[in-house]
N, C-alpha and C positions, 0 to 999 in steps of 0.2 A: 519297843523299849529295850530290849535284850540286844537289839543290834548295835541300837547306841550306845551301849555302855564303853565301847571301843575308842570311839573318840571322846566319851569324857574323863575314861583310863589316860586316853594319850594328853587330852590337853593339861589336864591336871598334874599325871607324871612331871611335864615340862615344868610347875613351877615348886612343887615343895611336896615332900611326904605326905606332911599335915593337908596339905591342899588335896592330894590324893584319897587321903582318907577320908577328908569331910567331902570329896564328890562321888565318890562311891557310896556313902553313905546315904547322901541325898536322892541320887539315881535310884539304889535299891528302893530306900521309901517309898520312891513314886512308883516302881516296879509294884512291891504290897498293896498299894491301893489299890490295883486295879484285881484284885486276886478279887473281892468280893463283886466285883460286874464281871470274872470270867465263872466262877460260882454259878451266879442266877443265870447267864447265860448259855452253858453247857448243862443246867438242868428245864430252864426251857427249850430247847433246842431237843433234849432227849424225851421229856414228854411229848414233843411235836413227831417225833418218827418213830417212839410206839402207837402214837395214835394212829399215823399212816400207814405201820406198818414195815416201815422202813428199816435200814439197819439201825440199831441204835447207836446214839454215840458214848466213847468210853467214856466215866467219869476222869476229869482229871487229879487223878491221883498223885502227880507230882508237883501239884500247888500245894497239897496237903503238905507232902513232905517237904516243901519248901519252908513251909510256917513253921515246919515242927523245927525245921535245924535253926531257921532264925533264931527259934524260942530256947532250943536248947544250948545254943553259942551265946546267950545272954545270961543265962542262967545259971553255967555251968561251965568253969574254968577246964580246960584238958588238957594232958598231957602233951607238952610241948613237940615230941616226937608223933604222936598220935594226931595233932596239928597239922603236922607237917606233909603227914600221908593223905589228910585228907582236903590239904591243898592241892595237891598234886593231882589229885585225883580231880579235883573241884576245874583248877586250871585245863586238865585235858577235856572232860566234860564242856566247859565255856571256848574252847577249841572248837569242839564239833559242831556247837551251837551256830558261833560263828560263821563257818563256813558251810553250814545247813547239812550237816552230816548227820544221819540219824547214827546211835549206839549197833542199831538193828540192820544197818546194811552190811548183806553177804559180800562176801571178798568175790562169790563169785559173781553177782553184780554186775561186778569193777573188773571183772574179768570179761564179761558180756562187752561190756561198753565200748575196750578199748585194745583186750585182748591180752593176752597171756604176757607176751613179750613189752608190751608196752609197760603194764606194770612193773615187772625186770627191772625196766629202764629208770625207770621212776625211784624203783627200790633201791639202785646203784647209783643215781644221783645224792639223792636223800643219803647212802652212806659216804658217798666222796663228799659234800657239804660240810655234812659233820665231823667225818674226819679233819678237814681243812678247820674248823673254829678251832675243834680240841686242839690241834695241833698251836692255832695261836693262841690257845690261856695258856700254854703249856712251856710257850718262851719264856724265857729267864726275864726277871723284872728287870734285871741289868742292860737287857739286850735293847729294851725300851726307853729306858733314861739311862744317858750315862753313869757308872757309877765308880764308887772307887775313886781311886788316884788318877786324875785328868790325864788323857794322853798328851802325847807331846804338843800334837796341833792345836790341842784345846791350852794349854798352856800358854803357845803362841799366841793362842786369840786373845786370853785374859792380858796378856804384854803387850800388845798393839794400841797403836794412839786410840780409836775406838773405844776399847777397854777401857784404856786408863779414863779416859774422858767419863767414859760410863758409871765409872765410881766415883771420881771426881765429882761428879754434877748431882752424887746423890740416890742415884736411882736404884742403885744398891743395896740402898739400904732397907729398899721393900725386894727389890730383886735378886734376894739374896743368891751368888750364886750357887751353893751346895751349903745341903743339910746334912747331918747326920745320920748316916739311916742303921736298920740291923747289919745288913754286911758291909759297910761303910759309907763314905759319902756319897750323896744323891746329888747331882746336878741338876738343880729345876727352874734356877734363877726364881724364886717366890720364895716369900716367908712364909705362903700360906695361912695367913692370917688375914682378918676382916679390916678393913677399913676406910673412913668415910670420903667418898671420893666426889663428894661436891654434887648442885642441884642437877649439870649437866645430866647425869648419870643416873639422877634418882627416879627409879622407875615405878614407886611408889608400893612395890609391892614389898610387904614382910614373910619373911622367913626363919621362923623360928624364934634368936633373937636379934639377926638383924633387918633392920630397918630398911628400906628403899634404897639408900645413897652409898650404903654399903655393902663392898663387895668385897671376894678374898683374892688375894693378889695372882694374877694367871701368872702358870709357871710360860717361861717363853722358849724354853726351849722347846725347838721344832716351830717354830712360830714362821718364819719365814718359808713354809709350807700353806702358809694358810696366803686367801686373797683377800679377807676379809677380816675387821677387827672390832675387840670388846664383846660385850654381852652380850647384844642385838648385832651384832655386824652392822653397825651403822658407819665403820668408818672404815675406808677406802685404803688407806696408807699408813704405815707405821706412825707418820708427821700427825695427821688427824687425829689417830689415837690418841698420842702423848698431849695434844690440844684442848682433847676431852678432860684430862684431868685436873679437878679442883679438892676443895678439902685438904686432907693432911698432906696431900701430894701437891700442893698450889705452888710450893715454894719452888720444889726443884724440876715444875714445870717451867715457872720463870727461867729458872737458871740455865735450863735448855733453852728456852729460843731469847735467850740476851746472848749466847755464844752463834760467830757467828755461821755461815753459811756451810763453811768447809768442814767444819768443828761438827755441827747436826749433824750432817750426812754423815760421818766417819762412826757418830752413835748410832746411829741407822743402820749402816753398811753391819756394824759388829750386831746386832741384833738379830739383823737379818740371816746371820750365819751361826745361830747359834741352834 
């Protein structure tokens, strides 16, 4: 049960907090139940090898404390920092669990096994890794989405038949291309806002407070990096995409494929480059 908690972390993660919480929830549950059949059975089990003689086996003392923190996290609001520490702790603990690490294994162990130097190695990977993420949270949000006053070439693109066409036909106006941000404007082409994009799409599941059919508009820049498109990757080509949309977008999906041949492509080509 403690194994799979992994994949029901992960499958739930994928679709909402709330969905998160309530399968963790359920998981544990079923986790507690079984705490009274490991009870009767690590107390039969230990009556049976005093009787033989045998070692005995230890009581499991960390069901106990299992129940007591369940009880005490139900009962008992904590300080949000003191929370904090003891997530942390809870996290690395469900770390070791996972990877069948006892708390009690000697370093020298892992030193037996594999050798002094190989740990080294291990150890100087593990810090080049980490160096490598910190160093990317640690780029500039700017450097990520353009920000600011567009460069020149991006100003070209916005001027290009493409462009114009792109705003033209409407698409803009969920795609907006820059917001407002703290240290100026953000380039994201999205309003970032929810909205009902028709049955194609409806994938039935809620979130919060939206509904199935609605979704918040993907920012597109960088878009033309991607091979695949929408929620599900179900569509193949920028064209399929825009095919996909119905609802409040029906209109100036029309107005896209009533222009002709040269005209799409030209909104494609500018998409693609954005």
């Amino acid at each position: 049960s403690i194994f799979e908690l992994a994949q029901v972390y992960g499958a739930s993660f994928a679709i909402s907090d709330d969905a998160l919480n309530t399968a963790t929830l359920v998981k544990l549950s079923k986790v507690l139940m079984l705490v009274p059949l490991l009870l009767a059975a690590s107390l039969v089990f230990r009556n049976r090898n005093k009787a033989q003689e045998a070692t005995p086996i230890p009581f499991p003392w960390f069901i106990v404390a299992f129940i007591g923190v369940v009880m005490l996290n139900s009962e008992i609001t904590l300080n949000p920092q003191l929370r904090c520490v003891i997530l942390n702790v809870d996290q690395f603990l469900f770390l070791m669990v996972m990877i069948a690490l006892g708390i009690t294994t000697r370093v020298g162990r892992l030193g037996e096994a594999g050798g002094a130097w190989r740990l080294i190695g291990v150890g100087l990977v593990g810090v080049a890794l980490s160096a490598a993420l910190a160093y990317g949270a640690l780029i500039p949000f700017s450097a990520t989405f353009r920000a600011a006053s567009p460069s020149s070439s991006q100003s070209a693109m916005l001027g290009s038949h493409g462009g114009r066409l792109f705003a033209a036909t409407g698409c803009a106006k969920c795609h907006v291309p820059a917001l407002e941000g703290s240290n100026g404007e953000v380039q994201l082409y999205s309003d970032l806002l929810l909205h009902d994009m028709g049955p194609a799409l409806d994938d039935k599941i809620v979130q919060g407070d939206a509904i199935g059919a609605e979704w918040r508009t993907t920012p597109l820049v960088g878009i033309g990096l991607r091979q695949r498109y929408l929620h599900d990757g179900r569509a193949t080509t920028l064209r399929d995409a825009v095919f996909a949309h119905r609802g409040t977008a029906q209109i100036v999906r029309d107005r896209f494929f009533d222009l002709d041949e040269t005209d799409r492509q030209a909104i494609l080509d500018f998409v693609a480059t954005l």
